[in-house]
N, C-alpha and C positions, 0 to 999 in steps of 0.2 A: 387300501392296498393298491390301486389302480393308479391312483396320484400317485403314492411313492414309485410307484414302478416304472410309469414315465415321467419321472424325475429323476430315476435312477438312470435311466437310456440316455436321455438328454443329458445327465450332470457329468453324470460316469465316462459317457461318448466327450463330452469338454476336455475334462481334466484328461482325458488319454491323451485327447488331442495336443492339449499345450506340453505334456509330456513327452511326446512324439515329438514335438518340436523343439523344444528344450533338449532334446536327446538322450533323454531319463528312459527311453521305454523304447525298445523297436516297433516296426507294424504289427508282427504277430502280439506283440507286449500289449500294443495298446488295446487292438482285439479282445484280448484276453483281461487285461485291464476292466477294459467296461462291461466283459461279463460277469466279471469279480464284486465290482458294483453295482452292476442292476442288480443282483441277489441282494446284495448287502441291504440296500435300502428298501428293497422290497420285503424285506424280513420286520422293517421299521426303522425308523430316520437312525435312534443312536448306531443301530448296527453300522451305516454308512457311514455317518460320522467319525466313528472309532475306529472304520477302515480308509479313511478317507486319512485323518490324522496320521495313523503307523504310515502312510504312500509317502505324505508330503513330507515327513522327520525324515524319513530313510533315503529320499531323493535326494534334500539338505545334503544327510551325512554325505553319500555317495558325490557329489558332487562338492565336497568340499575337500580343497586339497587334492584336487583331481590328478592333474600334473606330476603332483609328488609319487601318488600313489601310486600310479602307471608308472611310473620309472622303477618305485619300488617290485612290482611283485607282477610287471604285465608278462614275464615270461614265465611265470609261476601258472597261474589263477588262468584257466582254461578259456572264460570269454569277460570282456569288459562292463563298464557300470552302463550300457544301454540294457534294461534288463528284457528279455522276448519271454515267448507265450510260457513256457519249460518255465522260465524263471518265476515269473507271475504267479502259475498254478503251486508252483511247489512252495513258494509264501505263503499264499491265498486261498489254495485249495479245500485246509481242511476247513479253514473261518467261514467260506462259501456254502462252503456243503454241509455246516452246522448253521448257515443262516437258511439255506434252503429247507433243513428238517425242520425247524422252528416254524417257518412260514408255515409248514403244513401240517407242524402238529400242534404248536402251539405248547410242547413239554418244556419248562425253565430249566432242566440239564444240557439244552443245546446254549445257556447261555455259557456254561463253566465247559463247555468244548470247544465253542468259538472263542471267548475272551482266552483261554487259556494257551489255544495254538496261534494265539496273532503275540499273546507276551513272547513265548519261545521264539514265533519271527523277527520280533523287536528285539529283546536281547542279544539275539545272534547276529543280526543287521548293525545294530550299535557297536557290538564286540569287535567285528570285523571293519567297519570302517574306524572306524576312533583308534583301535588297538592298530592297527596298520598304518595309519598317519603319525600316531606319537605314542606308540609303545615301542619299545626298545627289547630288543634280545629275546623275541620269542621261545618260547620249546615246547617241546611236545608233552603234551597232557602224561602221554605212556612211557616213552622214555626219561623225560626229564632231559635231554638232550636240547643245544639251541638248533633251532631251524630258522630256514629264510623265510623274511615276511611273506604270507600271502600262502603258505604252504597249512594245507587242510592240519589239525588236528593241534596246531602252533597255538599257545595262551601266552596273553601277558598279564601283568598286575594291572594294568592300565587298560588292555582287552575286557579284563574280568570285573574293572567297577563298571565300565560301560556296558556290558549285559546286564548289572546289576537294574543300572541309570534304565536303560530300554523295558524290561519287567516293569520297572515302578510306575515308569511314566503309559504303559497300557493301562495297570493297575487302579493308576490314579483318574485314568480316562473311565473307565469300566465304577469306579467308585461315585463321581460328578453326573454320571445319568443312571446312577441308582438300579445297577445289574443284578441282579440277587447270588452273588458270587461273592464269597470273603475275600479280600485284600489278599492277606496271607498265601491262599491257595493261588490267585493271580501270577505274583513273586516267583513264587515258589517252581509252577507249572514254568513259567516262562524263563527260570534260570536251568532246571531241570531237561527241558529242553534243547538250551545253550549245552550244557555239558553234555548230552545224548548225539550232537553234533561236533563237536568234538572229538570226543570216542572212537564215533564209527568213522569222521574223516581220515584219523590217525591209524585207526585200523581195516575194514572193510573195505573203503573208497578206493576207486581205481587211482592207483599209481604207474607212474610213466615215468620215461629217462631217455634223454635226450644224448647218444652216444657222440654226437659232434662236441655238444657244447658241456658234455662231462654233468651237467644238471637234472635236477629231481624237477617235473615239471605237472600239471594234468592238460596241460595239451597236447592234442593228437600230433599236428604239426608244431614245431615248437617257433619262435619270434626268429631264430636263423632262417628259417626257410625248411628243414630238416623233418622228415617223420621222427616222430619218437616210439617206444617200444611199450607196455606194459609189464612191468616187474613187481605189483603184486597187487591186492585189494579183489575185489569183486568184477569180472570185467560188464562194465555198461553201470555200474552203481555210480554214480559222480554226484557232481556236488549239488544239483538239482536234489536228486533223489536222497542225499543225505538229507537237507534244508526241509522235504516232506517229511520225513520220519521225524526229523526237529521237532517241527510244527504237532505229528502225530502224537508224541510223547508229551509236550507240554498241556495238549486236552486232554489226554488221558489222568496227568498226574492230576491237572485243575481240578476237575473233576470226581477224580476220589478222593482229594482234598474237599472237596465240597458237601 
């Protein structure tokens, strides 16, 4: 455990670093970063690995199509793809804090909590990049109404294989180092998940409205320069704290799946 643990400072402290640099991650991000994976690998190498892999896909996605994206939804979506510490934890959180009970208890249902809250991270991370580069005509889960790209609770058909594609590909990770976690419940937790984000984005999430520029937005100040107001959701619930309850919901379903 001592080797992986500083391997995990050192590996973890790298990869934030060239993160940080790449512009994948803020300072606090990266901080938080390689707290995410010192646990990880210090719980055992697959754990790092599998959190190491969902970083570098989700970086990929986020950075591809960058240009587009920001044009699409930068006055929507509250902060941009450098992701900081808030963003980190609320990904990584509960995968951490189920690698850290592991470490010290050594019970195999922390593996159907971690593997399960990092699918729900993945599919929701896939759905939202991939469905905002080339999904088309979003709407709301609740209304059925369309809404503008980049607006919390918004699905496409193209959003929704690609949570599908992010579930699988944790799943398929979590199945190649031999986790003692069905496939199935993997999927399943990790699409489950996705739509538990969803839901409360569409419902609970702080909403705001930008009176200059007549738009639904969650940022405080809006891309005019302008405050905007809060016209309904939970106030202080955003899209952090949805993203945690994602991740919460996907362990919990894995899990009793399991």
């Amino acid at each position: 455990m001592l080797a992986r643990l500083i391997a995990g400072v050192i590996g973890a402290g790298m990869v934030a670093f060239v993160a940080r640099r790449m512009r994948a991650l803020s300072t606090s991000g990266a901080f938080a970063g390689t707290a995410v994976g010192t646990i990880a690998l210090a719980a055992g190498w697959s754990w790092g690995i599998l959190l190491g892999a969902y970083f570098v896909v989700a970086s990929s996605l986020s950075k591809l199509g960058e240009r587009r994206k920001a044009e699409l939804v930068g006055a929507v979506v509250e902060k941009g793809d450098r992701r900081d510490a808030k963003q980190v934890l609320a990904n990584g959180g509960v995968y951490a804090l189920a690698a850290l009970a592991y470490l010290l208890s050594h019970t195999r249902a922390w593996y159907a909590v971690g593997i399960g809250a990092l699918a729900a991270s993945a599919a929701d991370t896939w759905a939202t990049e991939i469905g905002t580069l080339i999904g088309r005509n979003p709407v709301s889960i609740v209304s059925g109404r369309t809404v503008p790209a980049g607006t919390s609770g918004g699905v496409s058909l193209i959003g929704t294989l690609a949570s599908v594609g992010g579930a699988l590909f944790i799943a398929a990770g979590a199945a190649l180092a031999r986790w003692p976690v069905p496939f199935t419940a993997v999927v399943l937790g990790g699409l489950a998940g996705a739509v538990a984000d969803s839901l409360l984005g569409a419902t609970l999430q702080t909403r705001r409205w930008c009176d200059v520029c007549s738009k639904s937005t969650e940022r405080p100040v809006h891309n005019c320069g302008n405050p905007t107001r809060r016209t309904g959701g939970i106030r202080g619930f955003d899209n952090d704290a949805v993203n945690a309850v994602c991740s919460g919901v996907g362990a919990l379903v894995t899990l009793l799946l399991s």
